[in-house]
LUMFI-559270 format. One record per residue (C-alpha): residue number from 1; residue in one letter; x, z, y. Coordinates in steps of 0.001 Angstrom, whole numbers, plus 500000, padded with zeros to 6 digits. Layout:
<nodes>
+-----+---------+--------+--------+--------+
: num : residuo :     xx :     zz :     yy :
+-----+---------+--------+--------+--------+
: NUM :       A :      X :      Z :      Y :
...
+-----+---------+--------+--------+--------+
</nodes>
This chain:
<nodes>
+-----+---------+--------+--------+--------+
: num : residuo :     xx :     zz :     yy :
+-----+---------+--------+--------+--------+
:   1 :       X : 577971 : 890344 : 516091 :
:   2 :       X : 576107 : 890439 : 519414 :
:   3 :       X : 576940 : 893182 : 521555 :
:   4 :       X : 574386 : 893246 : 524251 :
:   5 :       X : 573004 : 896393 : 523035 :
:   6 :       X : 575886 : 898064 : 523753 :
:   7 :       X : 575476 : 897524 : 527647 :
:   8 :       X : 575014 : 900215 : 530208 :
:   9 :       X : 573531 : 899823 : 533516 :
:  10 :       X : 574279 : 903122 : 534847 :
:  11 :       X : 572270 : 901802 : 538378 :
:  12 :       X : 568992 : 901274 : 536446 :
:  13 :       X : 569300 : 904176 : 534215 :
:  14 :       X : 565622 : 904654 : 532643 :
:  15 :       X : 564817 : 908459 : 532746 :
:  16 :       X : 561513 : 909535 : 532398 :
:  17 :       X : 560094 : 912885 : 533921 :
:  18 :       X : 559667 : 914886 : 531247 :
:  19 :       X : 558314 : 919060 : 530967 :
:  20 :       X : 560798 : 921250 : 530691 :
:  21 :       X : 558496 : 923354 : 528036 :
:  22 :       X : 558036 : 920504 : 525848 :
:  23 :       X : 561844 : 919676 : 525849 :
:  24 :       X : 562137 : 922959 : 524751 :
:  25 :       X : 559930 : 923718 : 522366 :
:  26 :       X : 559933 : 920881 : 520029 :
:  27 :       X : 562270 : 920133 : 517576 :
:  28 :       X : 563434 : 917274 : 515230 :
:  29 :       X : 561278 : 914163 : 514573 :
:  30 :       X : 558825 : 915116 : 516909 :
:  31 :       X : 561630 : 916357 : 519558 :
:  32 :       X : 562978 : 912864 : 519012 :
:  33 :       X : 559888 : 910667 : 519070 :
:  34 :       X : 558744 : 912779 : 522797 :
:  35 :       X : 561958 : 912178 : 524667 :
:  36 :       X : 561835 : 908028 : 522799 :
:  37 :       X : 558030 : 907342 : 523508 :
:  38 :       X : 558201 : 907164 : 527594 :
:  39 :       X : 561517 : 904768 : 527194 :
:  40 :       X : 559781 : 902416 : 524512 :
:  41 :       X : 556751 : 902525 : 526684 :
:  42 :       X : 558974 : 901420 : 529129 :
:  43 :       X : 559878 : 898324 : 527456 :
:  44 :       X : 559904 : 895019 : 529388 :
:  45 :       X : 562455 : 892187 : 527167 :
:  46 :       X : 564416 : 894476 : 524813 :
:  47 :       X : 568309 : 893422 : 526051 :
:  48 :       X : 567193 : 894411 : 529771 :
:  49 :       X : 565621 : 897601 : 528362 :
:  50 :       X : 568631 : 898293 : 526346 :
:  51 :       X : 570643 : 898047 : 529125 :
:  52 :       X : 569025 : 900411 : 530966 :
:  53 :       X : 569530 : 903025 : 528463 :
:  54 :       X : 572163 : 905865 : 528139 :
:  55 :       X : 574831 : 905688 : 525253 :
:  56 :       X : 572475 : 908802 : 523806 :
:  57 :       X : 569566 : 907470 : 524164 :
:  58 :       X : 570594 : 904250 : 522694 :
:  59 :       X : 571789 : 906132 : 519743 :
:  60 :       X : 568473 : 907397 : 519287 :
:  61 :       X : 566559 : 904573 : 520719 :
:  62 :       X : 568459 : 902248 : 517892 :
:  63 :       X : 568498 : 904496 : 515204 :
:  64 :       X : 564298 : 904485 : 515127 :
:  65 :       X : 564901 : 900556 : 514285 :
:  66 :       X : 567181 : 901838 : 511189 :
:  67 :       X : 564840 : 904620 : 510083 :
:  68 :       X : 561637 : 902793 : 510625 :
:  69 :       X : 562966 : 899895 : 508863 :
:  70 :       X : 564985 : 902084 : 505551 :
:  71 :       X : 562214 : 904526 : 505156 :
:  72 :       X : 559696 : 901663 : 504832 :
:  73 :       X : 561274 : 899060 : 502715 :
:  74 :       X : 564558 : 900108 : 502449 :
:  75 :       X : 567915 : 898302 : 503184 :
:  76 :       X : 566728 : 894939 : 502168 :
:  77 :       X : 563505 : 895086 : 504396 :
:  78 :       X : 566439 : 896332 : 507513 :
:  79 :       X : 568347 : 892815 : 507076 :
:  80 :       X : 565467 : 890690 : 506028 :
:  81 :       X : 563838 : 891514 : 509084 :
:  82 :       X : 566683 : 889963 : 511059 :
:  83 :       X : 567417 : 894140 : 512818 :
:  84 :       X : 571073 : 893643 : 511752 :
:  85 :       X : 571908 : 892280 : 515381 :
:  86 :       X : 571308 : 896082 : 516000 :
:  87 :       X : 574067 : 897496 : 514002 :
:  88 :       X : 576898 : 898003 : 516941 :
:  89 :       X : 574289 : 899743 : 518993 :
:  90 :       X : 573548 : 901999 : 515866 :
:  91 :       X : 577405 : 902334 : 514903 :
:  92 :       X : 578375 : 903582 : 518544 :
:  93 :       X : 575137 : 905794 : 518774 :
:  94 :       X : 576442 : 907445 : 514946 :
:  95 :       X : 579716 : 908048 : 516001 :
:  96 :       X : 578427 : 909510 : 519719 :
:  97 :       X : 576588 : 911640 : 517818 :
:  98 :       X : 579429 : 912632 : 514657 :
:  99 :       X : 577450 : 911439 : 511968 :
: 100 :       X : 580364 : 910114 : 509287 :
: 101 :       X : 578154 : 910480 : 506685 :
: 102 :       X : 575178 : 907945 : 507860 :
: 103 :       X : 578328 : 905978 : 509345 :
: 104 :       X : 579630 : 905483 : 505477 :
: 105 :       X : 576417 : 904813 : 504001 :
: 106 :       X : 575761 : 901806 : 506934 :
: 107 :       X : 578402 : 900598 : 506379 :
: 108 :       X : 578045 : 900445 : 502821 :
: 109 :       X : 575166 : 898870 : 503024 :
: 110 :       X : 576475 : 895953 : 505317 :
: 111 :       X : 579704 : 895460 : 503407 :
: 112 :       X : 576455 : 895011 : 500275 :
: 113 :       X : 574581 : 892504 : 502240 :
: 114 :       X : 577728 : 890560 : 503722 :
: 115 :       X : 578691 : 890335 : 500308 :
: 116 :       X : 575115 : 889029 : 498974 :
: 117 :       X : 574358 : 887301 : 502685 :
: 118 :       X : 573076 : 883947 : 501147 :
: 119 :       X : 570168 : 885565 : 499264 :
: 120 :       X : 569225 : 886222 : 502500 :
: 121 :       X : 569550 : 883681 : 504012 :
: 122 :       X : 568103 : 881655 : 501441 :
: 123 :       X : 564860 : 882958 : 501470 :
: 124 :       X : 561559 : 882376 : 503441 :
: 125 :       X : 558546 : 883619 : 501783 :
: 126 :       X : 557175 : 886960 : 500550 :
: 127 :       X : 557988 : 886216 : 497061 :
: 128 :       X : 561628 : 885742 : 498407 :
: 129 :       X : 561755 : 888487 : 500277 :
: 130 :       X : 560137 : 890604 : 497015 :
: 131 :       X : 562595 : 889271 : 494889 :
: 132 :       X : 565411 : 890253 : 496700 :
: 133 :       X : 564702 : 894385 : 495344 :
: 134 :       X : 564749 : 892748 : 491853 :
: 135 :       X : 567981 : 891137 : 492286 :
: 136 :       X : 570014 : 893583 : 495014 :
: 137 :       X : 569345 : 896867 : 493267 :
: 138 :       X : 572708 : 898408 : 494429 :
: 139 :       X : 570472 : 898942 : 497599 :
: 140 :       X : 568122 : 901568 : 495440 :
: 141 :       X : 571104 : 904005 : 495835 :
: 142 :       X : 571889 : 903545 : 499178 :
: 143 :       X : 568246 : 903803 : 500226 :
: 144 :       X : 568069 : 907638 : 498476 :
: 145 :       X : 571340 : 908569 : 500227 :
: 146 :       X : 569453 : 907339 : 503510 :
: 147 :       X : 566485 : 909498 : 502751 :
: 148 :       X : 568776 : 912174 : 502062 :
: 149 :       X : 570341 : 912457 : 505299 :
: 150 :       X : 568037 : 910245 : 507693 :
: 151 :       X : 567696 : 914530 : 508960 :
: 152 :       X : 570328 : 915249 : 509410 :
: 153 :       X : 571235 : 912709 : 511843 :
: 154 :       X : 567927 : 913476 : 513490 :
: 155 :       X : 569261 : 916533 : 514018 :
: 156 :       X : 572647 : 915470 : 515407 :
: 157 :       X : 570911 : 913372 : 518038 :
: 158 :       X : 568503 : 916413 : 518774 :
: 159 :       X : 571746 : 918456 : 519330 :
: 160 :       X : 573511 : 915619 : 521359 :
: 161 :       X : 570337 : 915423 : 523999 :
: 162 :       X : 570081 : 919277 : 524390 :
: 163 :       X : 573750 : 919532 : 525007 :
: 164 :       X : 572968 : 916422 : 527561 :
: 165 :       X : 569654 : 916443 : 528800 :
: 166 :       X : 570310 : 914906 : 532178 :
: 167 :       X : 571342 : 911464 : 530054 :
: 168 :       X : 568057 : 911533 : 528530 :
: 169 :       X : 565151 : 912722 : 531117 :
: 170 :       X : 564196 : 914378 : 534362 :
: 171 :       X : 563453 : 917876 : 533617 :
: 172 :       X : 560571 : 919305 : 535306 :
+-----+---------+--------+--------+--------+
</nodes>
């Protein structure tokens, strides 16, 4: 799997100025989406912007892929959309953060595709891509443990960037 997401150009680290009374008053999704908004703004090709980002703000930076993906369509709508080439950027951002439990249940989930890969692959259309939830229903369960804890790691990365603001923004 491709690992230029895991790259860190410390000499072009992107870190946005950012209020000091914002960074501490919100909290969670909307604590996460605030401190993610000015980097994905930010955004020129997304390997160059990757690299510009912090191991913690890749975690959460990468993470927003998995969650926007999962909470929308599930597992199956993650790897039919191809976000897959993600995973050791999300992996290393989980276990920066100490989330074992999301780092089960991803895996989990790729050891399920791997092992159903040419269903996958063999599709093209809509219908193919619908058919997929009919066929792949092991993915039902790991979706609800996902929704389950999809907080909880929010909240990990929350704690991670207060305990490391300077990795994240410019305070002001």
């Amino acid at each position: 799997m491709n690992n230029n997401y895991e790259i860190f150009d410390e000499g072009n680290h992107l870190k946005p100025n950012f209020a000091k009374s914002e960074f501490d008053s919100l909290s969670s999704w909307d604590f996460g989406w605030a401190i993610l908004e000015p980097i994905n703004l930010g955004a020129d090709d997304e390997i160059g912007l990757s690299k510009r980002l912090s191991p913690g703000q890749k975690a959460l930076y990468f993470f927003w892929y998995l969650d926007g993906e999962v909470t929308n369509g599930g597992f199956i709508q993650f790897y039919w959309n191809e976000k897959r080439k993600y995973l050791p950027a999300i992996i290393k951002g989980l276990e920066l953060i100490g989330d074992r439990d999301m780092l089960n249940l991803v895996d989990k989930a790729d050891k399920l595709y791997i092992e159903n890969k040419e269903k996958f692959d063999s599709g093209k259309t809509q219908e193919d891509f619908s058919k997929l939830y009919d066929d792949l229903i092991e993915f039902d369960d790991l979706d609800g443990i996902f929704y389950d804890k999809h907080d909880k790691t929010m909240d990990l990365i929350e704690k991670y960037a207060r305990q490391n603001p300077d990795e994240f923004v410019n305070l002001e």
